[in-house]
N, C-alpha and C positions, 0 to 999 in steps of 0.2 A: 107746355112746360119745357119742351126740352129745345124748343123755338125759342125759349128766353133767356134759357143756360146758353146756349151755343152763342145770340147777342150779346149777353154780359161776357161770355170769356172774349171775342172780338174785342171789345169795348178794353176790358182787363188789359188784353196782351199786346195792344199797342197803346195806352198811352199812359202816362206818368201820373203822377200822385195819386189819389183815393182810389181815380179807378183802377187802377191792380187789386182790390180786395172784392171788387165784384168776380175777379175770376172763380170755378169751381174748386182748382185744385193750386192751393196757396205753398208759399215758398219766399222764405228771404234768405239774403246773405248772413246772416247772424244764425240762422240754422245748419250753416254748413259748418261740416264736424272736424273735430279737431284733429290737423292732418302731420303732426308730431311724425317726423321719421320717412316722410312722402318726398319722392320729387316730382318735381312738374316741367313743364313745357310748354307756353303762350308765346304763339305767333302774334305780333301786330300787339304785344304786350305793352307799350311804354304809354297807350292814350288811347281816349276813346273806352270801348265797351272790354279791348282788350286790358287797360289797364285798370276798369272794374274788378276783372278777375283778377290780375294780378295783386291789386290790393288784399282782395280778400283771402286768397291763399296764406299771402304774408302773415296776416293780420289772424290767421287760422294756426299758424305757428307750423308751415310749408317748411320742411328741411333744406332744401334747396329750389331754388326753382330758373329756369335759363328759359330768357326773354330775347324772342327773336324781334328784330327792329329795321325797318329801312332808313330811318334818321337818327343820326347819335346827337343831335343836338335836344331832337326830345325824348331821348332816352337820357341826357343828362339831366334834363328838365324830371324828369319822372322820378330818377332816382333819389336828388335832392326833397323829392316831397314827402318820396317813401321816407328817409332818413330825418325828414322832419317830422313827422307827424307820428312813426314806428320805431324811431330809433336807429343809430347808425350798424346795431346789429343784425337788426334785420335787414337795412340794405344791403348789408354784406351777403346776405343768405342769397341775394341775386348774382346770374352771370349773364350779361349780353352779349348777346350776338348782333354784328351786324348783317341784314338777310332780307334781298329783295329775293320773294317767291315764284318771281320770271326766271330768276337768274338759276336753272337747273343743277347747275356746277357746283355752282357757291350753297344749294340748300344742302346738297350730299353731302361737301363741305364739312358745311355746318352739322349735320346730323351725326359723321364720322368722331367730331371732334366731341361731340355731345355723349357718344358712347365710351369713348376713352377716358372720361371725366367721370363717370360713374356707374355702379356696377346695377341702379336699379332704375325705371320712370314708372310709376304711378296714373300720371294726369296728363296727355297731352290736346292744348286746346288749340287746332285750327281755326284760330279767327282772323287771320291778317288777308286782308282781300280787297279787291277793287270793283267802287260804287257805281254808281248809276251813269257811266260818263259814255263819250262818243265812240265807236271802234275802231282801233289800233291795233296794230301788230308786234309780236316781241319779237326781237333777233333770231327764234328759232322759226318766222314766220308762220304765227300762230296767234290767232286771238286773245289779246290780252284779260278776257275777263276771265274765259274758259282757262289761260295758263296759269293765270294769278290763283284764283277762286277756285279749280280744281285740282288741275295737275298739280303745282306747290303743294295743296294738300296730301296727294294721293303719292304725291314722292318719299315727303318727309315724312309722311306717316310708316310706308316703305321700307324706308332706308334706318327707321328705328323701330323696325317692327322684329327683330332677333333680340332686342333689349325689354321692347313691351309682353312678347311672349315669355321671355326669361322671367320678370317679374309677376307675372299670372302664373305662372308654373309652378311658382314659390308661395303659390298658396294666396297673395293679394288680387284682391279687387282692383282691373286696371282700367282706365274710362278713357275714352279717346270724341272729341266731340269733332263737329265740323259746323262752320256757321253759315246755315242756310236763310233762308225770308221765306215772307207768304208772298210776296213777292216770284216767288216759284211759278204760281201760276201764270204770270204772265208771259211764259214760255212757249214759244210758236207752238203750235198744235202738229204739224208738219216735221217735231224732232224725231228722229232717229238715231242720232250716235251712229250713223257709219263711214262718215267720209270728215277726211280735212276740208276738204271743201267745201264741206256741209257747215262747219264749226265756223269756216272763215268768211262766212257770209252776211255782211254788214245788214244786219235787221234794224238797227240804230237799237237807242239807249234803254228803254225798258226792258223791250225782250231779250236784248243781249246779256244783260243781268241778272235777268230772270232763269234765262238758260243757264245759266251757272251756278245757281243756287239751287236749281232743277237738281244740278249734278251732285250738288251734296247730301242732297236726302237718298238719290237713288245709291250712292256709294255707303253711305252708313245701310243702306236696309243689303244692296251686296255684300257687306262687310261681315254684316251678321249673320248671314246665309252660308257664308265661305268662311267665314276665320272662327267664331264665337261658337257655331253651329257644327263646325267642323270640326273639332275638338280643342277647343278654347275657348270653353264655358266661362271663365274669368277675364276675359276679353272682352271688353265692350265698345262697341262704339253707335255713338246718336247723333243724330241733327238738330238744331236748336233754332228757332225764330227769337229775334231779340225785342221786338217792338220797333218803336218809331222812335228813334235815339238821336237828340243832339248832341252829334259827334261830327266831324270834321268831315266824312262823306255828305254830311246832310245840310250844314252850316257852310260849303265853300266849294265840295267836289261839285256839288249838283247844280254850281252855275257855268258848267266847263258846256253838258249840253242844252243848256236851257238858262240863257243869259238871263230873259229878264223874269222869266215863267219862275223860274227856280225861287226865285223870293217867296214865293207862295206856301216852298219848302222850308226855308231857310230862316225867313221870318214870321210867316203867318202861323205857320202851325207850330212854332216856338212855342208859346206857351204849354202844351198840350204834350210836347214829346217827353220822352224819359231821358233823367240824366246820365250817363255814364255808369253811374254804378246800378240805377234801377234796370238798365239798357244787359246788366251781365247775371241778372237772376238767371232765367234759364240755362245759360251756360254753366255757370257754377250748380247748377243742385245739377247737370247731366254730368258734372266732371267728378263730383263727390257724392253724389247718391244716390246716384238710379240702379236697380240694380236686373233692368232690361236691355237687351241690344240692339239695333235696327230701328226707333223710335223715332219718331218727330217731335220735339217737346218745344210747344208755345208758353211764354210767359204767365204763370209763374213757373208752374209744374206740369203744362197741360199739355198729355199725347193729343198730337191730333191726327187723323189720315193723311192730309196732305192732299193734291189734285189727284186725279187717279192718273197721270204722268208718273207721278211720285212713287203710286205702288204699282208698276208694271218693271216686272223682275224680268222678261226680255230685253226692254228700255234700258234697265240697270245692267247687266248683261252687254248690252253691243256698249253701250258707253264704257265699261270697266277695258274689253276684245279693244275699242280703238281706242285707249288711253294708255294702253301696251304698247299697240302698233309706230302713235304716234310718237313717241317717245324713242322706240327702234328705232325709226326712220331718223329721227333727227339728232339723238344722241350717240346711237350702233350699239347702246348696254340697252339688256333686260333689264323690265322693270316686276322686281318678285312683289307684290300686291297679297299673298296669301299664305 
């Protein structure tokens, strides 16, 4: 029996139509609660899985919500659909930012200007991140999947984390998500978290990925260990697996390392993958209803353990020790994380 539960939720949590309803623990966007008086925060909001969520906040009657974005032409594209389909008032309830998650400067930035704008955040969804492609280095000579997909997170969550505690303190439910894969597992066996060197070490396209998705499960279960656990009981933050999403990494990024292979992604498992907005179930019930912290939640609803990568709290530990360090070295500011 429980060899067939574990198959059917497989089955559920990565692909699109019917079968989501073989998973055990169900969940749509139409169950998430009415967020009257809430603000939010969606990275990588304007498309994609991010702007699932972003729909559905709106579409939940989100007080505010501020959509970070690296292209303003499809954050123009975005807005007009909101305001067609929602109404011009509710497109107004949005503010964009423009925000690549490499670019350190510009995320603090952004997060400074986010806290002078308003006196509460509710919901912040880390989901804006880089797919499955070759390895490169950002400006601070540093691994771009690990800078995109972790450090961006672990900054912005950082540098608004005296705004997210203010509003938990005040008595709300605050959720903070991070978009991880099962994809996680295919993270060298061999990681440790203790060197740049170690980070910068071109494994190519899967594992490079995988290691940074690695890094956001082990950051929400240190999260909750150090912040939630530490007395910030209304403080949460989870990891989320989305499925197998026809979105823009999967339909165009994935033929950057696998020219002709990548069709096999792109095209062949088209029909099967989840749309956009089936692709931000789990995100959405982890940013408005869980009311645990440190979790791994597969589509729809469903904790899973994760690789035992995942729960090794030293692993989480020296990643969190060199996610400090690296960021001293390269910036000269502390990075407060707790």
């Amino acid at each position: 029996m429980d060899a067939i539960k574990k198959l059917a939720n497989e089955i559920g949590e990565n692909f699109g139509g019917p079968a989501q309803k073989l998973s055990t623990h169900q969940f749509t966007l139409d169950e998430a609660p009415d967020l009257s008086g809430k603000v939010a925060v969606v990275t990588g909001g304007s498309e994609g899985i991010g702007y699932g969520a972003t729909h559905t906040f709106l579409k939940h009657n989100i007080h505010k919500l501020y959509i970070l974005s690296v292209s303003p032409e499809v954050v123009s594209g975005a807005r007009e659909a909101i305001a067609k389909e929602l109404g011009q008032e509710v497109a107004d309830r949005t503010v964009w930012k423009q925000c690549d998650m490499a670019d350190w400067k510009k995320v603090k930035e952004v997060a400074e200007e986010i806290k002078k704008d308003t006196d509460r955040l509710d919901i912040l969804v880390n989901n804006a991140g880089r797919g499955i492609m070759t390895y490169q280095e950002t400006e601070y000579g540093l691994d771009r999947h690990m800078a995109v997909n972790h450090f961006g997170s672990v900054l912005l969550t950082s540098s608004l984390l005296p705004l997210l505690k203010k509003t938990a303190e005040q008595g709300n439910t605050v959720r903070v998500t991070v978009q991880s894969s099962n994809l996680h597992h295919s993270a060298p066996s061999d990681t440790k978290f203790e060197s740049l060197e170690e980070l910068n070490r071109d494994l190519g396209p899967n594992p490079q990925y995988g290691r940074s998705k690695l890094a956001g499960i082990l950051y929400a279960r240190w999260f909750a260990r150090n912040v939630t656990n530490a007395g910030h009981p209304k403080l949460l933050m989870n990891a989320t697996h989305p499925g197998i999403v026809h979105t823009k990494q999967s339909k165009e990024d994935i033929h950057e390392p696998y020219p002709l292979a990548g069709y096999g992604m792109s095209v062949g498992m088209a029909p099967f993958k989840k749309n956009q907005f089936e692709g931000a179930v789990s995100t959405v019930y982890a940013a408005t209803v869980i009311d645990r912290s440190g979790q791994y939640i597969n589509p729809p609803a469903v904790p899973e353990e994760g690789s035992d990568q995942s729960q090794d709290e030293k692993l989480g530990d020296n990643l969190m020790a060199l996610t400090r360090k690296i960021y001293k070295e390269k910036t000269g500011e502390d990075l407060v994380v707790s």
